[in-house]
Structure formats: C-alpha cells, structure tokens
N, C-alpha and C positions, 0 to 999 in steps of 0.2 A: 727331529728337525726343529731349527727356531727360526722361524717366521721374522723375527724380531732380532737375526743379526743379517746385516747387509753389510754384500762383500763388495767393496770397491777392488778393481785391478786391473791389469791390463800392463801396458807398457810400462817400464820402467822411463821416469822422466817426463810422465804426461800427464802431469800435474794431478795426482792422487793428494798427497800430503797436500796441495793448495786448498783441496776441495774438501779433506777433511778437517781441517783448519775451520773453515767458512762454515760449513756444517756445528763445528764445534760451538762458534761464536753465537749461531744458531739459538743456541741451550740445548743441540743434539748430546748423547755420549757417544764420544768416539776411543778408540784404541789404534793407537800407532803403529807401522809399520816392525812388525819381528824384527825383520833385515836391520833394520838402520839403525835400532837398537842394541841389536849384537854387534855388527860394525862398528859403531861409538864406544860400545866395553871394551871391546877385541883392540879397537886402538890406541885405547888406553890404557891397557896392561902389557901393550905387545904380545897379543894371543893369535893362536893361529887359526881359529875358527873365523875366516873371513874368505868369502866367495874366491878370491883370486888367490888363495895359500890353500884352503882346504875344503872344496867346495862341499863335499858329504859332510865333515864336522857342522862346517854352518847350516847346511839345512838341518839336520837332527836338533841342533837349537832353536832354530826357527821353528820346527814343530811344536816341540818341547814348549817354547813360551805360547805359539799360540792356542794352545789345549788348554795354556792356565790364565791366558787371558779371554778364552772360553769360559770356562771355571769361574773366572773374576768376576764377568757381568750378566752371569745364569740369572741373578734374582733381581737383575736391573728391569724394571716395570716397563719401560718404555723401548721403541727399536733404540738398536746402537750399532754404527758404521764402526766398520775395519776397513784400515789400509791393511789389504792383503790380509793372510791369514796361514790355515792351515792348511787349506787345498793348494795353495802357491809354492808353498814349504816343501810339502809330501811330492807335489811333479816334480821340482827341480832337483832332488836327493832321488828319486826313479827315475828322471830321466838321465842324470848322471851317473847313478851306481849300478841302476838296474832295480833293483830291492822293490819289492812290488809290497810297497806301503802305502800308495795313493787308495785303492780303493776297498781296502779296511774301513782306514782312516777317516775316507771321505764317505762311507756308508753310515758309520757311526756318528759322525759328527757334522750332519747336515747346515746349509744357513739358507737366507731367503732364498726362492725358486729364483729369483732376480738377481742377478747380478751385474755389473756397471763396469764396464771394462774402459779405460783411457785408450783411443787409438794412438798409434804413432805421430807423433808432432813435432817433425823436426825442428819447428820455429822455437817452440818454448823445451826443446831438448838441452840440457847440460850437465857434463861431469861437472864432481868434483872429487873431493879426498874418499867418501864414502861413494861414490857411484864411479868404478873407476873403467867399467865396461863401457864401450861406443854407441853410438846410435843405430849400428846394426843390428850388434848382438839385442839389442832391449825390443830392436823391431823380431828378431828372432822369439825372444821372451814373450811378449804379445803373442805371435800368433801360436805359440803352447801353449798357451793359458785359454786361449780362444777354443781350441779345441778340446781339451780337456775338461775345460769348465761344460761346453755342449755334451759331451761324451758320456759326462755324468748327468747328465736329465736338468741341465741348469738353462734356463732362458741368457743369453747374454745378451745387452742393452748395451750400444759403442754412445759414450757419452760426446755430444757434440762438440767440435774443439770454437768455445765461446767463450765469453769469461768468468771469472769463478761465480759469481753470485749466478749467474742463467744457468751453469753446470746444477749447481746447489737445486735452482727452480726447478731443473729439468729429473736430476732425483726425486724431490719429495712430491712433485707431479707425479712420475710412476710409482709410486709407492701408494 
C-alpha cells in the first residue's frame, strides 16, 4: 500500500480534474485522469479504444497506464493525487466484461485508506467531445465506484460540492 497516493473519484463531471488542477497549483504532484488521456490519443488517430466504441479495450488501457503511472511516481517523496486510477479502470472492464480483475489488482496495488469521491452535481455537470455519456449514466458511475471503493476496505470521503479552493482545504485537512 502507498499511504502516499490519493485517489480522487467519484462522479464523472464533478469536478475532479478542477480539483486536481488547484491541488497541482498547490506544488502538489498530481497525475491525470487515464480515461481522458486515452480518449484524447483514441481521437486522434481515430482508435477504437474509447468507452462508447469499445468499452473493455479502453479499460484494459486505462489499467495499463494507471500501473505505470503507479510505476512513475513510486520514488516521488511526497503524497501525489490521482484523478482516478486503477481501481476505477479494473470496476468498469468487471463490470462490463465480467473478468474478475478488480480484486487481484486492487489487493496488490493499494492507495490511501482515504479516498475522495465527487458526488453527483448536476449544476457544474457537462459533456463534451471526450465525456459523451449523460448525467445519468456518470450518476450510475458514482454509485459503483461508491461501493466498490467501500467493498474493498477503503474509507470514502464525499467531497463537499463548494468551490475549488475549499474542495482543495477540505482534502489536505483530512489528510
């Protein structure tokens, strides 16, 4: 387990990437959301590894990078936030295929007991080209990740819906 990485997650659209942005500006180190990285390649080359073309391919990438962006910041001294990760990767490819990789996965490749979920907040919800799912499905996404994150022995912490800098306060207060 690393004590010293902390998972932001939760809803999709509820302002994770704002917070870790704000964190970043901080002098935190943070690491970027898998998904929206793979998304941004995938639509770039016209690939098919993207949630609404091939939902198992993109998770198996989304793993895939977040293991080496594990990997990337093992000898980084200080904690470092993730948007999302490996545990979000591994539910959505099990929950989709079946393939019972989450808790391998998630036994070997521990992060803080704490974890920081964004509730659903329709106000600051929006697609765009890479978020092309509704604000259903993302409230659906939330409450998996809610129970799965509990399931595996993880505290979840529903981050206040306030604004970025008080999100920001209200993490490194519980931490």
């Amino acid at each position: 387990m690393s004590d010293r990485f902390i998972v932001l997650s939760g809803c999709s659209g509820g302002g994770k990437s704002t917070l870790l942005e704000e964190l970043s500006r901080r002098g935190h180190a943070t690491v970027e959301e898998p998904g929206r990285r793979i998304v941004q390649e995938e639509l770039a080359t016209d690939g098919e590894a993207l949630p609404w073309r091939d939902l198992a391919a993109f998770a198996r990438r989304a793993i895939v990078m977040a293991l080496a962006d594990r990997k990337a910041m093992r000898d980084h001294p200080g904690p470092v936030f993730f948007d999302r990760g490996l545990i979000d990767a591994a539910s959505a490819l099990e929950a989709h295929s079946g393939e019972p990789v989450l808790a391998p996965l998630a036994t070997q490749h521990r992060y803080n007991a704490s974890v920081f979920l964004t509730p659903p907040w329709p106000e600051i919800y929006t697609g765009d080209p890479e978020r092309r799912h509704g604000f259903e499905a993302a409230r659906a996404e939330y409450e998996r990740l809610e129970k799965v994150y509990q399931a595996l022995g993880y505290e979840t912490i529903i981050l206040p819906k306030v604004s970025v800098a008080e999100r920001a306060d209200f993490v490194l207060a519980r931490l």
